[in-house]
C-alpha atoms as one frame of an Amber mdcrd trajectory, in Angstrom:
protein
  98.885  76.047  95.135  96.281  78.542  94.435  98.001  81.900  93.240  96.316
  85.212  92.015  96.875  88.425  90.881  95.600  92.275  90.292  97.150  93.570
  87.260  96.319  97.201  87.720  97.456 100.046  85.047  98.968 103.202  86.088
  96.907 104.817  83.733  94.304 106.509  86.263  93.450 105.579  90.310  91.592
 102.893  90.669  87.884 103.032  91.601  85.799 100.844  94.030  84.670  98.589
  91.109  88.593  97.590  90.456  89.573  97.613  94.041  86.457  94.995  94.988
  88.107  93.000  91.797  91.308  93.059  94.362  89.547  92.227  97.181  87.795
  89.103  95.519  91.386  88.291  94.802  92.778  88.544  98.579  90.091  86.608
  99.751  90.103  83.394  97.314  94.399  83.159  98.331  94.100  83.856 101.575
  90.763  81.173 101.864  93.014  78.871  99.764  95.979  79.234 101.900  97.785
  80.828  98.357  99.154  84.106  97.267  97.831  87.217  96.414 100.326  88.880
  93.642 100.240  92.597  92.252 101.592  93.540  89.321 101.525  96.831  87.807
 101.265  96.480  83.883 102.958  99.746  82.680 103.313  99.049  79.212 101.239
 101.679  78.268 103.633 104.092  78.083 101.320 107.189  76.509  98.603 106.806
  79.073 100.775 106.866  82.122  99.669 108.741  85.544 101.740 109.869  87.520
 101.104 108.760  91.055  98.786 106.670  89.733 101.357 103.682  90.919 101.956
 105.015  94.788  97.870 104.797  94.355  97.799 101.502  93.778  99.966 100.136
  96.849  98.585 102.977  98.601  94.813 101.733  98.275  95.452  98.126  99.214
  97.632  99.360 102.390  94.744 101.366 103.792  92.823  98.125 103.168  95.137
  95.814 105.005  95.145  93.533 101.672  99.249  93.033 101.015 100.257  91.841
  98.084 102.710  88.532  98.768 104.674  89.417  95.887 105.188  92.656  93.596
 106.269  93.005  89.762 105.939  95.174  87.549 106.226  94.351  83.795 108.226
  97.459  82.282 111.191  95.529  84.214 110.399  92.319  82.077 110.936  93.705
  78.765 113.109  91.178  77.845 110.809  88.628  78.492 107.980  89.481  76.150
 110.484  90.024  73.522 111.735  86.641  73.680 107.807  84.961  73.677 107.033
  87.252  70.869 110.236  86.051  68.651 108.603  82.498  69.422 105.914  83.149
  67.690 107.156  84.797  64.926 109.724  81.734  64.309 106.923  79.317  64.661
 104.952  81.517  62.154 102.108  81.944  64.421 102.593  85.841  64.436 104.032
  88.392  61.532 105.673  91.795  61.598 103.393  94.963  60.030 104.042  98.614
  60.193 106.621  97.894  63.102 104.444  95.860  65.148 103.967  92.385  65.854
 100.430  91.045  64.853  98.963  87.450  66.141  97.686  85.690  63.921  94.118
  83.907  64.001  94.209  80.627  62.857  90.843  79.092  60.881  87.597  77.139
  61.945  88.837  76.914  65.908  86.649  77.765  68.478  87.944  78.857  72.186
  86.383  77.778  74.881  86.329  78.045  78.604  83.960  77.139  81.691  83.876
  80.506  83.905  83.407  79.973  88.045  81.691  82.599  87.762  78.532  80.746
  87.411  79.890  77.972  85.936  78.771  78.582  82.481  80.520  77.853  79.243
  81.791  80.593  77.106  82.842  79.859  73.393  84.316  82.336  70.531  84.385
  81.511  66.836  87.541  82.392  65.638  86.239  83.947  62.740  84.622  86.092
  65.276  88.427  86.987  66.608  90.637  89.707  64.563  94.445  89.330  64.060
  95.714  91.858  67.268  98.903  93.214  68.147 101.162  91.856  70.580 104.557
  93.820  70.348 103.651  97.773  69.518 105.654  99.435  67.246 107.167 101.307
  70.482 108.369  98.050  71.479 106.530  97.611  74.316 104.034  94.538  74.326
 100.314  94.636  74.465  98.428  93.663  77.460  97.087  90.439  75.766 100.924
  89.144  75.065 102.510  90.355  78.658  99.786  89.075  80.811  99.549  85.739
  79.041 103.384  85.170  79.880 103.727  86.445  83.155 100.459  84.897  84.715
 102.228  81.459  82.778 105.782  82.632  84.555 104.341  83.561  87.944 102.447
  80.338  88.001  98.844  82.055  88.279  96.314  79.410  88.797  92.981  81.470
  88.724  92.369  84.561  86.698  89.806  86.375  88.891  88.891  89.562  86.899
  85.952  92.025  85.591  83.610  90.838  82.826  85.127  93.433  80.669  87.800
  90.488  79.550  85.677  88.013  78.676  85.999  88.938  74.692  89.804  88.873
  75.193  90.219  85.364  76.496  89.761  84.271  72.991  92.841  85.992  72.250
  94.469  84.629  75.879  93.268  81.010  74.700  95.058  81.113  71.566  98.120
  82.441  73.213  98.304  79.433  76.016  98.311  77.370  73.273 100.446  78.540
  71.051 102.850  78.032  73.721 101.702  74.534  74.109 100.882  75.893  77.886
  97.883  75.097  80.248  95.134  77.727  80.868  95.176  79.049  83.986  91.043
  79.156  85.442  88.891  82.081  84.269  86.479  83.662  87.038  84.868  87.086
  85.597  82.835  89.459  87.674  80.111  91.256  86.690  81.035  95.069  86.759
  79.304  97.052  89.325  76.443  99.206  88.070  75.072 102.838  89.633  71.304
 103.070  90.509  70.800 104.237  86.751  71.397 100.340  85.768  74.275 102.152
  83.723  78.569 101.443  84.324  79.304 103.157  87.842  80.127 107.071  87.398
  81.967 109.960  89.670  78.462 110.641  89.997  77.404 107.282  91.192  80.014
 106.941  93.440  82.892 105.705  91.399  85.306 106.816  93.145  88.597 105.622
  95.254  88.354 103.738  98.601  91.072 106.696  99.653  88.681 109.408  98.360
  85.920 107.610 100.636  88.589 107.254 103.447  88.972 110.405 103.130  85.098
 111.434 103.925  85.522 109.459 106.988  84.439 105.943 105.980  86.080 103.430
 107.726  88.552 100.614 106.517  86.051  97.812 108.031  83.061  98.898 106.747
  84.748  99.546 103.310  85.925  95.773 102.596  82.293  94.689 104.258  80.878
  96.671 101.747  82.846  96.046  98.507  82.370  91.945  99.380  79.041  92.267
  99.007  78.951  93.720  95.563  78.043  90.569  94.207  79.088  88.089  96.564
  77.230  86.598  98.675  77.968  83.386 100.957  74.013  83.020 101.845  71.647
  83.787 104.589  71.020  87.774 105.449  74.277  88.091 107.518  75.432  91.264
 106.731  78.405  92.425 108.571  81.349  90.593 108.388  85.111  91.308 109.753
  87.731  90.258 107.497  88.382  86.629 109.458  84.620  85.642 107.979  84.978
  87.159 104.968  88.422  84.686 104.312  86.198  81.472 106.118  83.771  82.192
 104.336  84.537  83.307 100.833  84.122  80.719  97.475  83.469  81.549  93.895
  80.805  79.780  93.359  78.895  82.290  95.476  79.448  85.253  93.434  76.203
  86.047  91.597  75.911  86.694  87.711  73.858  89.451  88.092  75.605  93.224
  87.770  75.550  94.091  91.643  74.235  98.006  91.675  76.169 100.273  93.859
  74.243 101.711  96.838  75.912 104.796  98.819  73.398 105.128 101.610  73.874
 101.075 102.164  77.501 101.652 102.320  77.045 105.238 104.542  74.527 102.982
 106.813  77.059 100.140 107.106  79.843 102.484 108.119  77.255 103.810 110.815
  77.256 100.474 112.442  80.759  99.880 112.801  80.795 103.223 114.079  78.846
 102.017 117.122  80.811  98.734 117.331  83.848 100.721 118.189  84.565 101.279
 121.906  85.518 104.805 122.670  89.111 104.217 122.770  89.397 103.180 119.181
  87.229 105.752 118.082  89.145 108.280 119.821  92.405 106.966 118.168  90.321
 106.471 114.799  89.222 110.711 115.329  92.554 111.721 115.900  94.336 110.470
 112.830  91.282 111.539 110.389  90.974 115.147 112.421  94.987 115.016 112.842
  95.296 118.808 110.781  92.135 120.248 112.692  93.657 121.803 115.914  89.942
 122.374 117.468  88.908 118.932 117.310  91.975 117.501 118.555  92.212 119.777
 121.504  88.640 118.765 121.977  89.607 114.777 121.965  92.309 115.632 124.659
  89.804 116.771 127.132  88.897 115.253 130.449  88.190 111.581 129.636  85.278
 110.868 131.956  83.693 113.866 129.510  84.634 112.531 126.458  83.633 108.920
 127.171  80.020 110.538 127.846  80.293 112.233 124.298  81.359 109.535 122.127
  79.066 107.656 123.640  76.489 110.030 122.318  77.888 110.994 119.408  77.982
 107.237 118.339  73.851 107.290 118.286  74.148 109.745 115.394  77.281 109.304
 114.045  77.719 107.799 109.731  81.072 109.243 109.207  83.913 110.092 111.127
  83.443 113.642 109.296  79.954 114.233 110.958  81.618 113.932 114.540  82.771
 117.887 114.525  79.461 119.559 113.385  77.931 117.019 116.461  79.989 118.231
 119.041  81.563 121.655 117.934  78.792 123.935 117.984  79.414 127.271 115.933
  78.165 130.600 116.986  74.518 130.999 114.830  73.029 133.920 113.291  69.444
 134.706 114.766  66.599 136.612 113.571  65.287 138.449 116.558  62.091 135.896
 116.953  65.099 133.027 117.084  66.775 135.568 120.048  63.311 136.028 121.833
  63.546 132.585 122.008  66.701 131.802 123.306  65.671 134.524 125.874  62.952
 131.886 127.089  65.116 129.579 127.376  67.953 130.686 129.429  64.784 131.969
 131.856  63.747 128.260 131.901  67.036 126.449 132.508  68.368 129.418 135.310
  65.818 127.893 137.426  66.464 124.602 137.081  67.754 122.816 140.407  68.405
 119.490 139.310  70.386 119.414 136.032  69.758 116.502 134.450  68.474 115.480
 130.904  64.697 114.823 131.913  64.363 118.237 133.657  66.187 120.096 130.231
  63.602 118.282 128.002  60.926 119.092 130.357  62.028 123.242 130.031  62.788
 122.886 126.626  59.412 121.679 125.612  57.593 124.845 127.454  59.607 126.747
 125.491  58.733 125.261 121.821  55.239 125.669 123.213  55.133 128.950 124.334
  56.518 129.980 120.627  55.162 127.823 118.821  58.502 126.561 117.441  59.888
 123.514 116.243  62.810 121.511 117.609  65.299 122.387 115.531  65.146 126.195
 116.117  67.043 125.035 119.748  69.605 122.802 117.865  70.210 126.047 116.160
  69.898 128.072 119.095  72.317 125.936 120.819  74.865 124.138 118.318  74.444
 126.557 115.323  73.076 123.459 113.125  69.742 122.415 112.502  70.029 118.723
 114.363  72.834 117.374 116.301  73.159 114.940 119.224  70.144 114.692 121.665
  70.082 118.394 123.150  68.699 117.005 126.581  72.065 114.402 127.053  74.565
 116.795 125.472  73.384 119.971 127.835  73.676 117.597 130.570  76.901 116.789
 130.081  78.006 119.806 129.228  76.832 121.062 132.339  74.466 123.990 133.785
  77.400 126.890 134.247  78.886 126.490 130.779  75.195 126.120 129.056  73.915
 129.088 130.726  77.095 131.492 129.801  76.562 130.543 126.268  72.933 131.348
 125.949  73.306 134.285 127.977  76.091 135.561 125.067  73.349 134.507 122.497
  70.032 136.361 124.342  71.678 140.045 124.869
């Protein structure tokens, strides 16, 4: 059975480059019919985080990615301890300075074939240093812990960042040192910003709950991350999670360091944005505006309204954190060639009969042309922002009586 694991530290929160490591993960078990295992590897005491744990879970809960099973290895002390006095019996390893050291043999070479690209990877082991696997704290390295629990917890595929690659060596020698079988090695290139450079804060290295946070949704999230270096041919782009798991296979991750692209991710999140029907996004707005009493009042309003204004909003929508600059207007500050102008305007929609978007755009254009303005002097005339949804629809729906009370507050 095909079983995998994250093996996160609690030492910070996880970025997108770890949690698309995760997601890689999920995918190959659940494609494989197998389990997806976390594990949190505390045994760095010193560099500890608090809340850097509840992150963890937290992050691949907002995903909808589970974990089958949970450990975490400060609750398998006992374990490493016993591996470690293994090795030291069998002289493979040696107490200095109250640690335990491994010890590299002579004239070996470790070897592997990585799925990712299936391409043979060997390390002299005079190229290797003696490293430690029990600290002088008594807590055990990551090289030592890993090795025994992914042999304990029956991990058949090590799926991780590229990062590793110079400490399978070390992982090799360990396996067989305890005359045990190598689990498979799959490492991923590690995502790069548009610099060509390791993803920074800058670059957008940040976590999916930050992004979550700026209104990106779930979806378009794990449709993004997949594609950071993964790719299961042809130009299909978006993908729900059922394709993703049909479709996903290691030997169609790509060598190459995927770059990280925020207005490919912001564009993405546009379009599931427009997938949505209203009443989704409505439920969708109300959890991410759930401490902003305006917008949710505004959500609660007659439905036949709303339905008109998602609809529209959903034409110029990227984030869910756009939606109440589109469709809250706030009261602008105009020069008094901006007022003359909003003077014009009420004149030329008081006399409009029929209310409707093509007689609006036909008064707002005199307008621009009798002052010589640009469009977005209405959008701020109107909505108190320089662009918005399409002025025409929205002052249709919002109807004649309530546009004409606001401009005539604005023209006095």
């Amino acid at each position: 059975m095909v079983r995998v694991r994250i093996a996160p530290s609690p030492t910070g929160i996880p970025h997108i480059g770890n949690t698309r490591t995760a997601l890689f993960n999920y995918l190959f078990a659940k494609h494989n019919k197998g389990k997806f295992i976390l594990r949190i590897e505390d045994t760095d005491r010193k560099r500890i985080v608090q809340g850097a744990q509840e992150a963890i879970v937290e992050i691949l809960d907002f995903l909808g990615i589970p974990p089958d099973e949970t450990y975490i290895q400060s609750e398998r002390m006992d374990e490493y301890k016993k591996h470690a006095k293994i090795l030291l019996d069998k002289k493979l390893a040696y107490e200095k300075e109250g640690a335990v050291w491994m010890k590299i043999p002579e004239n070996q070479i470790f070897s592997w074939t990585d799925l990712v690209g299936n391409k043979s990877i060997s390390f002299k082991s005079q190229d290797v240093e003696d490293f430690v696997i029990i600290k002088s704290d008594g807590f055990p390295t990551y090289h030592l812990a890993s090795v025994v629990d992914d042999h304990l917890m029956n991990i058949s595929h090590i799926i991780r960042g590229d990062e590793w690659i110079s400490s399978t060596p070390k992982h090799l020698l360990l396996y067989k040192s305890f005359s045990w079988t190598p689990p498979f090695f799959a490492h991923l290139p590690v995502i790069l910003g548009k610099d060509k450079k390791k993803l920074s804060k800058r670059d957008g290295a940040e976590s999916v709950l930050d992004y979550g946070n700026e209104g990106y949704l779930r979806d378009a999230l794990l449709n993004f991350m997949v594609l950071l270096g993964w790719n299961p041919g042809g130009d299909k782009e978006i993908m729900s999670m059922e394709e993703m798991i049909r479709l996903f296979e290691l030997k169609d991750i790509g060598t190459v360091a995927p770059i990280f692209d925020l207005q490919k991710l912001t564009w993405m999140n546009g379009e599931y944005v427009r997938m949505m029907d209203n009443k989704k996004l409505k439920a969708s707005l109300l959890e991410f505006y759930s401490q902003d009493k305006d917008v949710t009042d505004f959500l609660k309003g007659d439905p036949k309204t709303l339905d008109l204004i998602l609809d529209l909003a959903k034409t110029r929508m990227k984030t869910l954190k756009e939606f109440k600059d589109l469709v809250l207007p706030k009261i602008p500050e105009l020069s008094e060639e901006e007022r003359g102008i909003a003077k014009t305007l009420l004149k030329k929609l008081l006399v409009i009969k029929n209310w409707n978007k093509t007689t609006i755009l036909s008064a707002m254009k005199e307008v621009l042309a009798m002052h010589k303005a640009k469009g977005s002097v209405l959008y701020k005339i109107i909505t108190g922002f320089e662009k918005g949804l399409p002025l025409p629809e929205s002052l249709e729906i919002a109807g004649k009586e309530k546009v004409i009370e606001m401009l005539k507050r604005l023209a006095i």
